[in-house]
N, C-alpha and C positions, 0 to 999 in steps of 0.2 A: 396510641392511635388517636384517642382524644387530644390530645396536644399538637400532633401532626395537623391534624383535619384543618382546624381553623387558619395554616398557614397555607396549604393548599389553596382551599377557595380564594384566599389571598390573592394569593401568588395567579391564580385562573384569572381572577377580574382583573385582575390588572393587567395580564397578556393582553384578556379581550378587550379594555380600555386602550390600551396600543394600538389593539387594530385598530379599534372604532376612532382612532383621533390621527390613524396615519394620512399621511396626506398624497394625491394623489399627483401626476406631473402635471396636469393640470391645474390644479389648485394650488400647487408650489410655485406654480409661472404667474399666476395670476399674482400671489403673497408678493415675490420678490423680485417681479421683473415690467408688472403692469405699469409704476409709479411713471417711470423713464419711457419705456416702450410701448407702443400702442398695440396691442394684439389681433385687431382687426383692421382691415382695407382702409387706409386712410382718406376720407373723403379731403377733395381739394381746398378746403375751408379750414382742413385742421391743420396742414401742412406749415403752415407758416407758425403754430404756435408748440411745434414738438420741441419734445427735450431731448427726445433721442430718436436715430433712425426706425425706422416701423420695425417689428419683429417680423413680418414677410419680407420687409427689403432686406433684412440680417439673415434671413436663410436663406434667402433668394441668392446675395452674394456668395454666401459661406459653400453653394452647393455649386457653386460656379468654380470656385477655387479647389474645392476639393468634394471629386466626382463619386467617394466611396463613403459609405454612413459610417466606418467606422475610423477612416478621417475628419470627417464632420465633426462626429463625439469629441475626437481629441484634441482639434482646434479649439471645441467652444469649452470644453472643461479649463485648457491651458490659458486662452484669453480673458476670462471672466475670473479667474484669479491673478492673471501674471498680466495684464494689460497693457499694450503699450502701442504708439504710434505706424512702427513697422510693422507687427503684426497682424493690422487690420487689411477686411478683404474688402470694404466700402472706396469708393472713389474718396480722394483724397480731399476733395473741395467739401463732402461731407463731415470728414473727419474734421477739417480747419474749423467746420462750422459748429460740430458739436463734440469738440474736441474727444478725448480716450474719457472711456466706462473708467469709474471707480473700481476697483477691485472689490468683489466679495467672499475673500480668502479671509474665513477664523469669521466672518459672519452668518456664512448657511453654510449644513454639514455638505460634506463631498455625496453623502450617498442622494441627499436630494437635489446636489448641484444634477447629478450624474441622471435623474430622476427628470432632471428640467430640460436637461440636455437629449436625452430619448423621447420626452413630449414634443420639444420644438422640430426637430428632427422630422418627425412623422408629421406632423402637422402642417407646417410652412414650407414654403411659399404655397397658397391657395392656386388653383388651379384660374382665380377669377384676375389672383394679383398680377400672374403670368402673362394672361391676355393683356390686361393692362398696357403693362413695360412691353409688350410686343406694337402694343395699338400708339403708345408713345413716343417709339423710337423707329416703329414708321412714318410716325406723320413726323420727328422731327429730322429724318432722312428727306421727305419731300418737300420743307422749307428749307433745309440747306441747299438742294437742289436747286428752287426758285428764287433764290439769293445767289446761287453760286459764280464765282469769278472765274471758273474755270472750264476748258474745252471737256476734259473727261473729267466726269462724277459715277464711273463704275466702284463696285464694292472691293473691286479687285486691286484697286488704288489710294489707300489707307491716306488718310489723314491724321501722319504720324503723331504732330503735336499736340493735337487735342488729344488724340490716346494715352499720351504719354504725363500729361497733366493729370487726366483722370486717375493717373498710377504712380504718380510720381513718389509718395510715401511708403507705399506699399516693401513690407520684407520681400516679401514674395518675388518682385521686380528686383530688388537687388542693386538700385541704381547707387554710384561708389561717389564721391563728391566729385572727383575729375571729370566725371562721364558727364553730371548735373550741372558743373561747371560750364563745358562745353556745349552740350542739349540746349542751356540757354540762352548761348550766343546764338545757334540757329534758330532758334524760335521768336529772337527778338527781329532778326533781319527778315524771315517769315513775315511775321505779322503787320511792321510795316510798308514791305513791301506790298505785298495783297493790299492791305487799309488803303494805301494809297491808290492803286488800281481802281479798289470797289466803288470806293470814291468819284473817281473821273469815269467809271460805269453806270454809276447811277442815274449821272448829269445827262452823258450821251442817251442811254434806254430813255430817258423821261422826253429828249428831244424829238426821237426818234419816233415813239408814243403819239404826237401831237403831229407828227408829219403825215403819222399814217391815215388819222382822222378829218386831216385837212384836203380837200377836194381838189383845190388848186396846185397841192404838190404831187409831183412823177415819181417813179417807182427809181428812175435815174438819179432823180434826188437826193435819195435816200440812202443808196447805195453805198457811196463814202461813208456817211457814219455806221451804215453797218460794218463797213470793211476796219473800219476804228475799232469798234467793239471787238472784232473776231484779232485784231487785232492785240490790243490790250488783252482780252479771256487765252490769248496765245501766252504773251508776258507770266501772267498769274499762274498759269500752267507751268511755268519752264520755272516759273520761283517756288511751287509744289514741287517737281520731280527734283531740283536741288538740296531740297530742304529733306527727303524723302532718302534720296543718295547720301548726306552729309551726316544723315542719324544712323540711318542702318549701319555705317563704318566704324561708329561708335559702340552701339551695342552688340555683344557678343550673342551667339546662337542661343542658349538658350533664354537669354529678356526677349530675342524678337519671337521664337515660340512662345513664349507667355504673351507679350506682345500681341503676336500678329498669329493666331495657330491656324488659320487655314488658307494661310496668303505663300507660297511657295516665292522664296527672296533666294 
């Protein structure tokens, strides 16, 4: 018993030493995820100097792509060791920019990977970064509007190419090289189309502008170049619903559900 004892208390302190130095998911995220990712609301100052996406914008997408927590878990355990370009749920313009995470396979154990993965889970996206990306993408919904080349600008009329850039990477989307082949013939005849429109829009609006404020021009005046405008924003319109018809034939049902989920095509 005397011989026993002393490896007992041993063996106790060093349990209790276990606990007292386990670490918490917290504190594991902080250790091995802060260097890269910023863990708080990124103010607009810091944006231009990250190395990696915010960790509310990484859960904010992660939870968009996949609506149950314990698809979430096993997205972010599989990526944060198997990493790679397809499997990301970020717009692709962020990827190009801050190219695929290193893998941290054989350098932090799985049980505190699994540990970091149940903190961020619960944690992110804040409820303040939400309103954010809500406050963001309505105001930049109402400058596309006050820009826009075209007669309709309802939600119900997708602006398929910029959707499709934003995903273009994406596993998830599935896009096959044929399809991306093709995608990018319409999007080049798209965009100069429109360009060119916007262009001869601009000139007309800015005319049309100075007529309004001028005393000595009639409402008769005017008329022609509005009827130019309505005219051209008709054009730009009819090079939208082509470019619109020309993709959806390409993509099969389930990219335009992921795509487009509450647009009935």
């Amino acid at each position: 018993m005397k011989i026993t004892t002393p490896i007992f208390i041993g063996l106790t302190l060093l349990t209790l030493n276990s606990f007292a130095t386990a670490s918490t998911g917290e504190e594991l995220t902080k250790k091995n995820c802060a260097t890269c990712h910023i863990l708080t609301v990124p103010k607009p100052e810091q944006i231009p100097t990250l190395k990696a996406p915010a960790m509310e914008a990484v859960l904010f997408h992660v939870k968009l792509a996949y609506p149950k927590a314990e698809e979430q878990k096993a997205f972010i355990l599989d990526y944060i060791q198997n990493p790679s370009e397809s499997k990301s749920v970020c717009e692709s313009n962020k990827v190009s920019k801050f190219g695929v995470m290193p893998s941290v396979k054989g350098k932090v154990l799985v049980k505190d990977l699994e540990s970091i993965a149940d903190y961020i889970i619960a944690t992110y996206p804040s409820k303040k970064f939400v309103n954010m990306i809500k406050e963001i993408k309505g105001n930049g919904k109402l400058n596309s509007l006050k820009n826009s080349p075209f007669l309709m600008n309802q939600d119900a009329l997708p602006h398929l190419t910029k959707i499709l850039v934003e995903n273009w990477t994406k596993g998830t989307l599935g896009l096959t090289d044929k399809q991306k082949e093709k995608l990018l013939v319409i999007r080049k005849e798209t965009m100069q189309g429109v360009k060119k429109i916007k262009k001869a829009l601009s000139s007309l609006e800015a005319e049309v502008m100075e007529m309004i404020v001028d005393e000595d021009v009639e409402l008769k005046d005017i008329q022609p170049k509005v009827e130019e405008i309505a005219k051209l924003k008709a054009q730009a319109t009819m090079i939208q619903f082509k470019c619109l018809k020309e993709s959806v034939q390409i993509l099969n049902e389930k990219q335009l559900e992921y795509l487009l989920p509450f647009w009935d095509a």
